[in-house]
C-alpha positions in Angstrom: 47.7 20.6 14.1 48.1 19.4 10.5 44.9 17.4 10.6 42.7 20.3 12.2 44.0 22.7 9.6 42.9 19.9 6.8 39.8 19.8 8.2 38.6 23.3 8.5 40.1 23.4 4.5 37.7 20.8 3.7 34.7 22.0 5.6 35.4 25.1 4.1 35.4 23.8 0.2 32.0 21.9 1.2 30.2 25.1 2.4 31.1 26.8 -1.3 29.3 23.7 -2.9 26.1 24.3 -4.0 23.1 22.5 -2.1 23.1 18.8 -3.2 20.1 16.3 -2.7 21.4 13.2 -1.4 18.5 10.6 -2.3 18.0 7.4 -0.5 17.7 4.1 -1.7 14.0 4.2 -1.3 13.5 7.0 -3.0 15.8 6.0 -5.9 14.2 2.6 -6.0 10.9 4.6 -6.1 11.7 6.6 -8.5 12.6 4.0 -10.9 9.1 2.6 -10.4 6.5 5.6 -11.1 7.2 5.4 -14.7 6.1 1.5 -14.7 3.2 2.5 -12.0 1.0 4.5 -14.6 1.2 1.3 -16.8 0.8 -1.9 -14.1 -2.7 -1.2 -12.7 -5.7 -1.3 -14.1 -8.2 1.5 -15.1 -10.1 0.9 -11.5 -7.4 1.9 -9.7 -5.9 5.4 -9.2 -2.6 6.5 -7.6 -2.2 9.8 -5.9 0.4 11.7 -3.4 -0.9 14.1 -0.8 2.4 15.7 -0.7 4.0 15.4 -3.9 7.8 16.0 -2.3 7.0 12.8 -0.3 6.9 10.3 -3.4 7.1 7.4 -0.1 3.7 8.2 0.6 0.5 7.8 -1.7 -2.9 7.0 -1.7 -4.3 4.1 -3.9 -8.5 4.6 -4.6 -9.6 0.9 -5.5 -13.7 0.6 -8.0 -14.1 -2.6 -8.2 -15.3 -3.2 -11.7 -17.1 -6.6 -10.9 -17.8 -8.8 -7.8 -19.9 -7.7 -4.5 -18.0 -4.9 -4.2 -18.8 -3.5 -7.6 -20.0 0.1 -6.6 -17.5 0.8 -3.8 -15.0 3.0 -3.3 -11.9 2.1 -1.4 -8.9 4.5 -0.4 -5.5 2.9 0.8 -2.9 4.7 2.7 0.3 3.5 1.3 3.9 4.5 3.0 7.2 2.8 1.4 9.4 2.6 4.7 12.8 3.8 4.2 14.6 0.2 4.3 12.4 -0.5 1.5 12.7 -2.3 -1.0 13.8 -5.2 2.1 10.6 -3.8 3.7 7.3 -4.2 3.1 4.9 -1.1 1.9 2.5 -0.6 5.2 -1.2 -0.5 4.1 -3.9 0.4 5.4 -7.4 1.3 4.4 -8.9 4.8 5.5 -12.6 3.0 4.0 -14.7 1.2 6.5 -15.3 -2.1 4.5 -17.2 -5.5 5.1 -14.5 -7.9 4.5 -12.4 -10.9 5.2 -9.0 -9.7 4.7 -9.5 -5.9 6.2 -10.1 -5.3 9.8 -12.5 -2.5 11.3 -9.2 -0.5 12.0 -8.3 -0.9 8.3 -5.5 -3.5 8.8 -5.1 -5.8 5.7 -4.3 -9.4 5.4 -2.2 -9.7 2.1 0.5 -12.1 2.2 3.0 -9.9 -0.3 2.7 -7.2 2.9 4.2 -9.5 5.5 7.8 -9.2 6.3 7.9 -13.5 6.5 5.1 -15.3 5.5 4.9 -19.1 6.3 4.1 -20.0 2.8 6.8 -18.2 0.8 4.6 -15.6 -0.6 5.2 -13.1 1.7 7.4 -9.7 1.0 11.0 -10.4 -1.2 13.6 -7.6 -2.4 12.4 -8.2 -6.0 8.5 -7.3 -5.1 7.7 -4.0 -6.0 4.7 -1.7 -5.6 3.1 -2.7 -8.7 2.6 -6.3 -7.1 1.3 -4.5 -3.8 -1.4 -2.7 -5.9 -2.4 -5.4 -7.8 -2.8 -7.6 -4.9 -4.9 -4.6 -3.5 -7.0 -4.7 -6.4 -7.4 -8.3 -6.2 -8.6 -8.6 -2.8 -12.2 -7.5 -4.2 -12.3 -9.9 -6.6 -10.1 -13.4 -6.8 -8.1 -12.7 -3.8 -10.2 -12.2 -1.6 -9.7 -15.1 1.4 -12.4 -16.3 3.6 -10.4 -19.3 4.9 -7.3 -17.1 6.6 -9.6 -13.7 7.1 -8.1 -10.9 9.7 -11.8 -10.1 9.8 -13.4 -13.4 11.4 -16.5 -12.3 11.9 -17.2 -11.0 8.5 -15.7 -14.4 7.3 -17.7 -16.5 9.4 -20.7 -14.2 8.0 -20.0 -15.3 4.4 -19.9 -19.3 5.7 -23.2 -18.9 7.8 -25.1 -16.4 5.5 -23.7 -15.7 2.3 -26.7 -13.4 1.3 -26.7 -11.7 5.3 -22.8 -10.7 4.1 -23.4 -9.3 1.0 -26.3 -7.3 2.4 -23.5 -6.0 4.8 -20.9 -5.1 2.2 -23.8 -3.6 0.5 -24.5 -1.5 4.1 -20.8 -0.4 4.1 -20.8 0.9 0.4 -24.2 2.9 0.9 -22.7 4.6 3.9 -19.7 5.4 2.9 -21.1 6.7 -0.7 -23.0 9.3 2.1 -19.8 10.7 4.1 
């Protein structure tokens, strides 16, 4: 009887509290990283939440400055799972591109997004989101792999007919520019 009694006293005391927000690690771990997010990317890339009480999910819009996909436009679909920061961020692009390393469904091959990668570069605890939206960024220009593509045919494209893939990346970007 002396237990029950405790209990209603202490369910009682925590109805008078006022509403607390208990935070997650992920979103304490986010947190932390916004105010070093406005300062880690460069000026081609923007950051931006469709629901700005989820700070787990954002957008990341990618203009290439240089390289064959200099006049693009590229919009990411980023969501921080909640075991993050021992999960990866899940990508995926919402722009129909002509690439090695992004599928027609917008899956993307970046080796900082895999949960175990066979070379040691895949996702670690001390990886954060800046490093995802730099390597984003990077896939259009020096990261871009066309010997372990997700995209094979776009890859065997480049090796058959470098100038027949560029006119497709080309294709993409026009049409997309038109939606």
């Amino acid at each position: 009887m002396f237990k029950l009694q405790q209990k209603i006293k202490e369910q009682r005391s925590q109805q008078h509290q006022p509403n607390v927000k208990k935070f997650s690690i992920r979103q304490r771990l986010l947190q932390q990283e916004m105010a070093d997010l406005d300062e880690c990317y460069s000026p081609s890339c923007k950051l931006s939440y469709p629901d700005p009480d989820k700070i787990h999910h954002m957008q990341l819009t990618i203009l290439p400055e240089d390289g064959m996909w200099k006049s693009g436009k590229f919009v990411f679909d980023i969501n921080v799972p909640e075991g993050y920061n021992i999960e990866p961020p899940q990508v995926k692009c919402l722009t129909k591109v002509w690439h090695p390393n992004i599928d027609a469904d917008g899956s993307v091959c970046l080796s900082i997004l895999r949960s175990a990668a066979l070379d040691g570069s895949g996702w670690v605890p001390t990886r954060s989101l800046k490093d995802v939206i730099w390597g984003l960024n990077a896939l259009f220009t020096d990261l871009c792999d066309f010997e372990d593509p997700l995209n094979i045919e776009a890859a065997r494209q480049y090796k058959q007919d470098p100038s027949a893939f560029k006119n497709n990346v080309y294709k993409y970007i026009r049409r997309n520019k038109q939606l």
